[in-house]
Structure formats: structure tokens, C-alpha cells
C-alpha positions in Angstrom: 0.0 0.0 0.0 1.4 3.6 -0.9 1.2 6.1 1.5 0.9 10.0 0.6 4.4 11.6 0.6 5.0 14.0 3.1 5.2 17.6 2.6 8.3 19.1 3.9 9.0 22.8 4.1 12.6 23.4 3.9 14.0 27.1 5.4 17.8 27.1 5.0 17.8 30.2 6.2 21.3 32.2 6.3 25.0 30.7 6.7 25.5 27.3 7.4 22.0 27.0 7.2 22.3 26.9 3.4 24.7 23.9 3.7 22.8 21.7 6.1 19.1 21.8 4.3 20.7 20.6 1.0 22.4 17.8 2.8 18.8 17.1 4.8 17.2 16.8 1.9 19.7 14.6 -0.2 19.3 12.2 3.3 15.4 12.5 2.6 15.7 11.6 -0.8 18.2 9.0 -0.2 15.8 7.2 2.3 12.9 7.8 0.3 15.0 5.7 -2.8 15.6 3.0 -0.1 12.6 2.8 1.8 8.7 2.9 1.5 8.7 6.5 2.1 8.2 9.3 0.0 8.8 13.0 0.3 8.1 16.4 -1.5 9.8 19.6 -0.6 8.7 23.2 -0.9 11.9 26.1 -0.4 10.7 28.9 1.5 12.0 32.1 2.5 13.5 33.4 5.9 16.4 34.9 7.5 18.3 38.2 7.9 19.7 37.8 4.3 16.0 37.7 3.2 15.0 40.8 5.9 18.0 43.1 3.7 16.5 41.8 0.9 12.8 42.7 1.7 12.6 43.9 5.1 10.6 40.6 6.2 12.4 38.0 7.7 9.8 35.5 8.2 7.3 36.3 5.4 3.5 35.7 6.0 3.7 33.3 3.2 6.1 31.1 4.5 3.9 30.8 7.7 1.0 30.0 6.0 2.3 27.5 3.4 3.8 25.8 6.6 0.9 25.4 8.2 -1.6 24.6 5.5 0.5 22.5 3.0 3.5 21.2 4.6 3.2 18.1 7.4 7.0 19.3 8.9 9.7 21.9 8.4 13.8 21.6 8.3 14.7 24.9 9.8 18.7 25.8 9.0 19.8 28.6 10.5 19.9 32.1 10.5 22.1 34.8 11.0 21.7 37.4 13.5 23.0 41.0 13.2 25.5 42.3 16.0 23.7 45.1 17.2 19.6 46.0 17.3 18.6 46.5 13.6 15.3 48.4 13.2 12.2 46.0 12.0 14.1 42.7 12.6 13.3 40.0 14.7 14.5 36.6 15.0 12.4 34.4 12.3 12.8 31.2 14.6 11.4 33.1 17.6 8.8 34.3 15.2 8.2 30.7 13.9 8.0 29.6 17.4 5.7 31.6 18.1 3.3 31.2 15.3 3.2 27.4 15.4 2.7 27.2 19.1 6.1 25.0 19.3 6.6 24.9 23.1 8.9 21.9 23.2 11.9 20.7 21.5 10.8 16.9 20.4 13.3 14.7 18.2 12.4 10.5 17.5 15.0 8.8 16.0 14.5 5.7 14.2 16.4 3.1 12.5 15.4 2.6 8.9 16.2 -1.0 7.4 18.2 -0.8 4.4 17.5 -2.6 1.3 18.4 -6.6 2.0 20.5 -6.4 -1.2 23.1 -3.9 0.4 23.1 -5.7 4.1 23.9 -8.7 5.7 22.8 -9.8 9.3 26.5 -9.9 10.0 27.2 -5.7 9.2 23.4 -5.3 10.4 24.0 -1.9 12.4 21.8 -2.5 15.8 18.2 -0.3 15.3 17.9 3.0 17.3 14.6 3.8 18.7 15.2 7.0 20.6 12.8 10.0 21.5 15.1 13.6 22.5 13.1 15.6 24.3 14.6 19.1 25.9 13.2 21.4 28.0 10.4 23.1 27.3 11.2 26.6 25.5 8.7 28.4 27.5 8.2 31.7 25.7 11.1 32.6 23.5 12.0 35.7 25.0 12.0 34.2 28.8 9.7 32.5 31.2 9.1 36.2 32.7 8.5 37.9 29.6 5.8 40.5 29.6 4.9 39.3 25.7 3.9 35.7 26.9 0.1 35.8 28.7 -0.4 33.5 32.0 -2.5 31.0 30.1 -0.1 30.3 27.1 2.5 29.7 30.2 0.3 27.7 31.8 -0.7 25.8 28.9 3.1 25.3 27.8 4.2 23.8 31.3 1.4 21.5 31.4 1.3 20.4 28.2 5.1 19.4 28.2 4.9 16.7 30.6 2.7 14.7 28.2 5.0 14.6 25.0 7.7 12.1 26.7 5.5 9.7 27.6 3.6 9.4 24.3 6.8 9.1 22.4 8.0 6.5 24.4 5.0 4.5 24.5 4.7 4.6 20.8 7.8 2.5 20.4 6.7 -1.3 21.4 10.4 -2.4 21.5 12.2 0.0 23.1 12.2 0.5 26.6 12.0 3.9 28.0 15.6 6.0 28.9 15.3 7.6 32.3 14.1 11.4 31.4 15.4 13.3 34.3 16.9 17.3 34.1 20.2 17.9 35.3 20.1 19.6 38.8 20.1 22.9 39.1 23.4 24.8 39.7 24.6 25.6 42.7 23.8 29.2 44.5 26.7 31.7 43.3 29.6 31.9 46.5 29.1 35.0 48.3 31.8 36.8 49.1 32.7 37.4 53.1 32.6 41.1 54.2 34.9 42.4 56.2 
């Protein structure tokens, strides 16, 4: 049975960012040639190079074609000027905040290769992982003035929930302790004399 290809949005964005999407999508492609899955790709505009260019660094457009025709996004990188540039903000902050992205969620999964290019005996072992950082909060700070109390409160409690979901999903594996590093120590206080 074929499935529908998925729709990826691909945003290289500024510097490196312009190396790595190329690369993401030759991986894509590559799997898709080796695999039962299928992707398309749609390049879209964002970054400081595009804000010179036309004073928008995340252009409407871009939003909307992410959310009504694409099913994911490969996001590169963007540069960001060295001092406060009138009109600019960050596109990934902006992005953030338009998709409602409050938590940083990355499965990884082993894909079998073709049985014509493996053997059991250079058979890599499969990865069934689920990376999960902390929640971004608000991407100007938890305290930020821009965030209301119910998109905090929504984002704190909603977090919880994704690790466990993941890690259910994946029948074989069994679940990684999820923990945060402590906190860091209270700064030394200096005696007075």
C-alpha cells in the first residue's frame, strides 16, 4: 500500500544553514529511494539575508504555506546582526511563536536498508530513541511580559505529556530515564569584612 508523501518545508535560512538543508534533503531523498517512504519539498524564505532583501524576515507566506501545506519543516539557520537592527526580529522566535512550538521533540528511528546492500552480520543495531529538551517556555523568557499566564500555563502543562507518548509509541524499546540535570549551585558569596 502507498502512502501519501509527506510535505516538507525546507528554510535554510542564512550561513551554514544553506549547507545543512541541502544535505537534509539529499538524506530524505536518499531514504525515500531506499525505503517505503516518500517526500516532497517546498523552499521557502526566511532569515536576515531575506529581511535586507525585503525587510521581512519571516514572510507571511512562508507561515502559511507551513501550516496549510506542509506536514513538517527543516529549519537551517539564520544569522543574526550584531547590534539592534530596526524591523528585525528573530524568524525562529517568530516561527515559534506562530506554530505554538513549546517543546523541542526529536524521535530517532532506524530505517532498514535494502536486503540487497546488508547482511545480518554488518546489520548496524536499530535505534529507537525519543530527545526531548526542556520546554522553551516563551522565547523571549519565562518572565516575559509578551507571553500571557495562560499560554504559560498551557506550555508547562502540556510538556509533561510529550515524553511519555513518544516512548509509549515504540513497542520495542524501553524507555531511557528522562530526568533534568540539577540545578546549579547558588553563586559563592563573598565574606565582608
Amino acid at each position: 500500500m502507498a502512502s501519501r508523501a509527506l510535505r516538507i518545508g525546507l528554510l535554510p535560512g542564512d550561513g551554514i544553514g544553506r549547507e545543512v538543508i541541502p544535505a537534509a534533503r539529499l538524506l530524505l531523498e536518499t531514504l525515500s529511494s531506499r525505503s517505503h517512504l516518500s517526500f516532497t519539498f517546498t523552499t521557502l524564505p526566511a532569515g536576515y539575508t531575506h529581511f535586507q532583501e525585503t525587510g521581512d524576515a519571516l514572510p507571511r507566506s512562508t507561515i502559511q504555506t507551513l501550516k496549510s501545506e506542509c506536514d513538517a519543516a527543516l529549519f537551517g539557520a539564520v544569522s543574526s546582526p550584531t547590534k539592534k537592527v530596526a524591523g528585525y526580529n528573530s524568524p525562529i522566535v517568530a516561527l515559534r511563536k506562530e506554530l505554538d512550538l513549546y517543546a523541542n521533540v526529536r524521535p530517532v528511528k532506524s530505517v532498514s536498508p535494502s536486503s540487497s546492500s546488508s547482511t545480518t552480520s554488518n546489520k548496524p543495531p536499530e535505534i529507537d530513541l525519543v530527545i526531548k529538551k526542556k520546554p522553551t517556555m516563551h522565547p523571549t523568557g519565562p518572565k516575559s511580559p509578551k507571553q500571557s499566564n495562560a499560554s504559560r500555563k498551557k506550555q508547562v502543562s502540556e510538556s509533561p505529556k510529550w515524553p511519555a507518548t513518544l516512548l509509549f509509541r515504540a513497542p520495542k524499546s524501553e524507555p531511557l530515564s528522562l530526568h533534568q540535570p540539577p540545578p546549579p549551585p547558588p553563586p559563592i558569596k563573598n565574606p565582608q569584612k
